[in-house]
N, C-alpha and C positions, 0 to 999 in steps of 0.2 A: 053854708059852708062851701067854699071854693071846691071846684071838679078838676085836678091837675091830671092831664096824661106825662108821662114822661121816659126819655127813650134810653135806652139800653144805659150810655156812658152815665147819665146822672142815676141811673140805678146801680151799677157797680161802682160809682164813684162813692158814694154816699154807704153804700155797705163794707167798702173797705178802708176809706179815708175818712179824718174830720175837716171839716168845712160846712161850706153852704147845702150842699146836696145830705150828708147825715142830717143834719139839724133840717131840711125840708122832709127826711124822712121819720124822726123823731116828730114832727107836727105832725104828719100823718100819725103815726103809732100812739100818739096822743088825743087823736081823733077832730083835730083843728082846721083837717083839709081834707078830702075823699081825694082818694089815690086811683088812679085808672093806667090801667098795665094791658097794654096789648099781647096774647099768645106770644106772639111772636117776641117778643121783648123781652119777656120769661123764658121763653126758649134758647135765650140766645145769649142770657146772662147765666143762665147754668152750666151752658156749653163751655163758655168762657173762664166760669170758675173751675170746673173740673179742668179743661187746658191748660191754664195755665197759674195751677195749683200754687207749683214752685217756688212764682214770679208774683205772686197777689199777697201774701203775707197769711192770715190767719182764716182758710177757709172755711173751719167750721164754726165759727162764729159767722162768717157772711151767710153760708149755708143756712142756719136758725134763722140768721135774722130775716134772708129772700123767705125762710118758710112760714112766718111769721104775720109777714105784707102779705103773702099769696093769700093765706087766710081773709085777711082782713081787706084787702082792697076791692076793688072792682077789675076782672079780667074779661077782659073781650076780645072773645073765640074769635079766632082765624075766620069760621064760617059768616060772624057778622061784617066783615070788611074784604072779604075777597072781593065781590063784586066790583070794591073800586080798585082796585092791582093792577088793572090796565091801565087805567087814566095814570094811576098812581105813579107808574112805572114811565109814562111820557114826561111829565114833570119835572118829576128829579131828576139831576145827573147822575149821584149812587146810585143804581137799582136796586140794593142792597139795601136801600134803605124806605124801597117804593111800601113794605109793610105798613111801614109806621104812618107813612105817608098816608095810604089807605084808612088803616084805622083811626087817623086824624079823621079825614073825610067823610067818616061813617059813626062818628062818637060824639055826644054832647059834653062840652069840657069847658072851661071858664079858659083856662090859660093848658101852655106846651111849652115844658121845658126840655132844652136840648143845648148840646154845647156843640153841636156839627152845623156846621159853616155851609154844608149845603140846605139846612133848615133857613139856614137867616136868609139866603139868596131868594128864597123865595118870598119873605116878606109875608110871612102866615100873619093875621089879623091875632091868633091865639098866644104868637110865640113870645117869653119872657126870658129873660136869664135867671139863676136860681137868685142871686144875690135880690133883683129886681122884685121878685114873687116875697119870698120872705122880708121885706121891705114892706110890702103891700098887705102881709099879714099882719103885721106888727109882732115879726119875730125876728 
């Protein structure tokens, strides 16, 4: 079973819109792929739906459904990936985004999905588009 990390945007994309990113996260909840959520990514897609409550559409279905994955996925603690947060943080140009970065560099994963433009620059060996991934499941 493929090991997907994936970052903030296709986790709120996928719990509030249809497309590629639900239907990647529907393969997970059907247990097709193992799902791997960094703290921080969880953190930061809560924070996000509580913000901006008004403006996201029906949060408490997103809400169930983030509670849902949380159960079910693989989450990895801030404490496993701090270590790299420095390298991480030289890297990239968002430092905002040096977590996930980190947590790449400290995670066994098959593929990383991300739709941020500072992932692709880097040319990560892991990174896939969602379209590309579920292609590659045959979903």
């Amino acid at each position: 079973m493929p090991i997907i990390l994936v970052d903030t945007n296709v986790l709120l994309s996928g719990l509030f819109f249809r497309g590629n990113e639900r239907r990647l996260l529907e393969q997970f909840l059907l247990g097709k792929i193992t799902l791997v959520l960094p703290e921080h990514v969880l953190m930061e897609a809560t924070n996000i739906i509580k913000r901006k409550s008004n403006k996201l559409g029906n949060t408490e279905n997103a809400t169930a459904m983030l509670s849902l994955i949380t159960e079910k996925c693989v989450v990895v603690r801030t404490a496993e990936y701090a270590h790299n947060l420095e390298k991480a943080e030289q890297l990239i140009r968002d430092k905002k985004d040096a977590p996930i970065l980190a947590a790449l560099m400290s995670t066994g994963h098959d593929y990383f999905v991300s739709g941020d433009k500072d992932f692709e620059a880097l040319n990560l060996r892991t990174h896939i588009s969602v379209r590309k991934l579920l292609e590659l499941i045959g979903k």
